[in-house]
N, C-alpha and C positions, 0 to 999 in steps of 0.2 A: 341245183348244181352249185350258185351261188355257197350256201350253207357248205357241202361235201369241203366245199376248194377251202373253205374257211376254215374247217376241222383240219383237213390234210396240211395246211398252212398253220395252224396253230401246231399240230403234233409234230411237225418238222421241226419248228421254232424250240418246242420244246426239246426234241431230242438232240436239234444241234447243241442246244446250250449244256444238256447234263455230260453232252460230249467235251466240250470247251471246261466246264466246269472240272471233268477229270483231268484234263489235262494242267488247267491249270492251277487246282490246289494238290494235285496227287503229290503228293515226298514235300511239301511247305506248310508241314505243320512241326512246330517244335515243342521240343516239350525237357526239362530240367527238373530236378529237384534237391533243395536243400535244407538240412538240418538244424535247429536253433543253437547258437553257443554254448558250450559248456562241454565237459566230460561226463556225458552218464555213467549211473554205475546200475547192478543190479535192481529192480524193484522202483526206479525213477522212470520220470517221464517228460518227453520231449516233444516241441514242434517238428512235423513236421510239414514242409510250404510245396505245394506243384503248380506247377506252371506250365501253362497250355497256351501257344503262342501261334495265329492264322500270318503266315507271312504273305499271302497271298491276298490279290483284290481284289478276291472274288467270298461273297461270306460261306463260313460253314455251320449250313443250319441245325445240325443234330451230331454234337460229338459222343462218345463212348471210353470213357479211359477207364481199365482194367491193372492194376500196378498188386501184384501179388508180395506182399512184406515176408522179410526173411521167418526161419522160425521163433529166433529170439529175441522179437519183436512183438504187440500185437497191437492193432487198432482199436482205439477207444471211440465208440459210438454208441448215443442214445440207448439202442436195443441191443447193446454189450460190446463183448469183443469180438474180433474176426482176425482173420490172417488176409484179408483180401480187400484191395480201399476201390471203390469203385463209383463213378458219378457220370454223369449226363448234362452237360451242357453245348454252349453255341458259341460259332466267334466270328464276330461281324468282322472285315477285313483291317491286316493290321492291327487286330486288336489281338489283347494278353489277359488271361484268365489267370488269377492266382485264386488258391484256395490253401486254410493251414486245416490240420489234422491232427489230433494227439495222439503220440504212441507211449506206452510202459514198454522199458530194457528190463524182458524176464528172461534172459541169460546171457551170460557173459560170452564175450569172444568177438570178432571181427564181424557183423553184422551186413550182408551186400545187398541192397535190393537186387534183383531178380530183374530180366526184361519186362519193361510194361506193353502193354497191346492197347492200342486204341482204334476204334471204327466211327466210321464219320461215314455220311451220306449226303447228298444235294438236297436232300426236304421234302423230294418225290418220290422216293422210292426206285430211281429206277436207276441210280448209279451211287453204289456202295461200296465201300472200301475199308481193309484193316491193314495195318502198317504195327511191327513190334520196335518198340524205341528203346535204346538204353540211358536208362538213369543216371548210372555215372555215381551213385551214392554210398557212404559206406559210413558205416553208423559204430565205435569201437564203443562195446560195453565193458566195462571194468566190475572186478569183483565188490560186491558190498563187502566192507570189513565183516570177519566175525563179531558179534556182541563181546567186549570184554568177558563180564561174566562165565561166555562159554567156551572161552578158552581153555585147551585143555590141563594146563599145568600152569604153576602160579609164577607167571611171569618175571614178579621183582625178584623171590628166591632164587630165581636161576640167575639169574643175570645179577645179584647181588654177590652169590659167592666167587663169581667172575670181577666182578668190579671192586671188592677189596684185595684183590691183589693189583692191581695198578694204580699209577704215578697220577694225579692229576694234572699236575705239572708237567711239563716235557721236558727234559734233560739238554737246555740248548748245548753240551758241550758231547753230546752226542749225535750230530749230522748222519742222517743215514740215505739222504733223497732231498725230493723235491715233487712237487703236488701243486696241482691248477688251485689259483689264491679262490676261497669262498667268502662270503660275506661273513664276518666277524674274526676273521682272523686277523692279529695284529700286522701293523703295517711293520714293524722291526723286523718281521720273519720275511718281509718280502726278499727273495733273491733274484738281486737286482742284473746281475749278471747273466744269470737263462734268461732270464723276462725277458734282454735285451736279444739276446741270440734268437729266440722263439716267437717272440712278440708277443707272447701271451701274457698275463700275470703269472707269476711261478711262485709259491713260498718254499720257505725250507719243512723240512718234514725232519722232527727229535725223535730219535729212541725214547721209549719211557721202557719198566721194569717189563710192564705188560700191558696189554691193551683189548677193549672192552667192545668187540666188533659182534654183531650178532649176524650168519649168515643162515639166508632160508633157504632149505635144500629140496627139492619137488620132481619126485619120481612118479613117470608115468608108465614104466615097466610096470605088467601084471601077471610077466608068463616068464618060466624060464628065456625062453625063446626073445627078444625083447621087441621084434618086429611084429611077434605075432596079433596084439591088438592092445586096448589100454581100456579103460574108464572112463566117460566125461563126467560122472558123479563125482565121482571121486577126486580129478582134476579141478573141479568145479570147488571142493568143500574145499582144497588144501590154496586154490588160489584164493580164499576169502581167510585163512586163516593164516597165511602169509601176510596179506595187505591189515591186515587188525597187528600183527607182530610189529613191520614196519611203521606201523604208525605209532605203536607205543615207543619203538624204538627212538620216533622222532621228538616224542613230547620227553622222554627220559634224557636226549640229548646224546646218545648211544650212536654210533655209525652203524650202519648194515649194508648185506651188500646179498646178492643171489645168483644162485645157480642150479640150472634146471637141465635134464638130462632132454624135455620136450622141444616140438617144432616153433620154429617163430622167424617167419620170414626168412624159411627154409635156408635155414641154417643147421647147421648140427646141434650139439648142446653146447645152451651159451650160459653168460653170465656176466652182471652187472655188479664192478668193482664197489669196494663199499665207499660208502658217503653220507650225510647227515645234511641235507638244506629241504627245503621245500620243494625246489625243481628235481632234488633228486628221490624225491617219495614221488612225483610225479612219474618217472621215466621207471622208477620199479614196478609202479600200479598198470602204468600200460603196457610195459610188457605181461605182465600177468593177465592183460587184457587180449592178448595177442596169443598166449599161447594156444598151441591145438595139443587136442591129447592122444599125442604119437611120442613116442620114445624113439630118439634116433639113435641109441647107444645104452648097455647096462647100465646101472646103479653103480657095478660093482668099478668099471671103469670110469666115472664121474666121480666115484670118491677116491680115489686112488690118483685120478689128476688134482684134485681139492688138496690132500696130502701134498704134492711138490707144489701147488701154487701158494698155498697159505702158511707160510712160516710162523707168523706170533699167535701165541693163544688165542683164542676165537669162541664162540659160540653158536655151535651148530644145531641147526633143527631141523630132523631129515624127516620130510613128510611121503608116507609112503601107503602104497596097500600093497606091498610084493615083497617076500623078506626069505633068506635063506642062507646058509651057514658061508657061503662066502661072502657076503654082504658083514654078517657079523665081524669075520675077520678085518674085512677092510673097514667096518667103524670102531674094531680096537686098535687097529694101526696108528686112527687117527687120534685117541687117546694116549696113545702113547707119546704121541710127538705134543701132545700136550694141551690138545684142543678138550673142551667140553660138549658134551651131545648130547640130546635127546630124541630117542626114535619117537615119532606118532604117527600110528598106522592106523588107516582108515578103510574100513570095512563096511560091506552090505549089513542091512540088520537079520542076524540069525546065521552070519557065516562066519566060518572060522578060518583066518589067514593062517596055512599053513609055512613054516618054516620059524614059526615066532616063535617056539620051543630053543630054537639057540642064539636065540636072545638074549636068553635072561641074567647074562651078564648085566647088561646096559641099562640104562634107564628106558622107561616105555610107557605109554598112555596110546589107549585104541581111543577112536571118534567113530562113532557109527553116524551113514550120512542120512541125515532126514528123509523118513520116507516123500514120497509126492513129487521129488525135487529132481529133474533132468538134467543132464548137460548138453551142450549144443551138440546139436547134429555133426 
């Protein structure tokens, strides 16, 4: 009898505590995660750190974290890659679990981890638990520039027969504005008078004859229709050979600026005025890191607002895989008012983008997008 009372007194003990144990580690487990510094781009790779945190004083003998990475992401381990990071440890109370992990950025776009799920149990088996956490993380991958080399058209000709027609000098006796001061502008152009007014630094902004702007233009229409669906191929190859343009534009000392008919922090179609610093190839790469490929608007009405926004001669590069006899009209409009352009249309390998027959006024280079190669989901 002795013995029974002993057992029935042990198994009570036991089951009161995996009771007390639910209660009191159940919803005190926390868990975060963060990403190593820097802006990844395509094809790189990054830390990343999780953190598994017992707030409670009681321990947990057997955890379970399941954290499923986005698609344009993958996990680097031992016996390859995975979409799925997954580990088994324990956390004596009050204590904090970090673990780092490396991941490769194999495509571009806003990257969110996904819910994680962890289960935990008491170390008996007889009170188990799963709880889904969110992460809170968001990982932006930006486009790898295109290779020079595979650029499709030779970038200093184009931009050369634009660049001997302007001043390099600026005509200080021609005022036409005023522009947020950037580093290496003289301090004589500062205008002292708005700075004061606006608080900001302001310079004066000259007329010259003509000026030497290169604008990248990125169409995610594929259908008459322009709601009806888009490419992420295709979005994917023209936002890599945007950020390769903008970079030469930076090393040539050229301003550039873009506009894209795509989504971006549901927005309509936007666009980033031109400029030439370091922080401003920054702010262009990530929005091209940002965009989704949805067209919220035609081609034909983004060049057509392009037309009344950009008065001085310019240079345009309209990247597309969609192209049709209104579209031509409105990139002769814009020739005419004086700007220079070149279409480059981007296609499947073995298909023919129809409408490029009335093109052939214009200048044109097709990119066929590497087999193998996806866009973000």
């Amino acid at each position: 009898m002795k013995v029974v009372g002993v057992l029935i007194l042990l198994l009570g003990g036991v089951w009161g505590y995996t009771r007390l144990w639910g209660r009191i580690v159940g919803g005190k487990i926390r868990y975060s995660v963060t990403i190593s510094e820097g802006r990844p781009r395509e094809g790189e790779e990054i830390e990343l750190r999780t953190i598994l945190e017992n707030t409670a004083w009681l321990p947990v003998p057997w955890l379970q974290l399941s954290q499923p990475l986005p698609e344009g992401t993958v996990l680097l381990e031992e016996g390859g890659e995975s979409h799925l990071l997954r580990y088994a440890t324990y956390l004596l109370p009050r204590q904090r679990v970090q673990r780092i992990h490396r991941l490769r950025c194999v495509r571009r776009g806003l990257q969110i981890l996904p819910t994680a799920e962890i289960r935990y149990s008491d170390g008996l088996g007889w009170e188990e638990r799963m709880e889904r956490l969110e992460s809170v993380c968001r990982i932006l991958v930006r486009p790898k520039p295109m290779e020079r080399d595979a650029i499709p058209f030779r970038f200093r000709e184009w931009i050369g027969e634009v660049a001997v027609r302007r001043w390099y000098q600026e005509d200080p006796s021609r005022l036409w504005g005023v522009r947020q001061f950037r580093p290496g502008d003289p301090y004589r152009h500062i205008h002292w008078a708005a700075s004061a007014r606006t608080g900001k630094w302001l310079v004066k902004q000259f007329e010259t004859s003509s000026r030497t702007v290169l604008y990248g233009v990125l169409n995610h229409q594929l259908f008459e229709p322009h709601w009806l669906g888009s490419s992420p191929r295709r979005v994917d190859a023209q936002c890599r050979l945007a950020a390769a343009l903008f970079r030469r534009s930076e090393e040539l000392g050229l301003e550039y600026g873009l506009y894209s008919n795509g989504s971006w922090r549901g927005r309509r179609s936007f666009s980033i005025p031109p400029g030439r610093s370091p922080e401003h190839l920054e702010a262009v790469e990530t929005a091209l890191g940002r965009l989704l490929p949805q067209a919220q608007e035609p081609l034909a009405d983004l060049l057509r607002r392009i037309r009344e926004e950009v008065s001085n001669p310019s240079f345009f590069v309209v990247m597309t895989g969609y192209w049709d006899e209104n579209l031509t009209s409105a990139a002769e409009e814009l020739r005419r008012r004086g700007h220079d352009l070149i279409l480059v249309c981007f296609r499947e390998p073995d298909e023919k983008v129809e409408g490029l027959d009335s093109a052939a006024s214009l200048p044109l280079v097709t990119v066929t997008c590497p087999v193998g190669e996806e866009g973000p989901a």
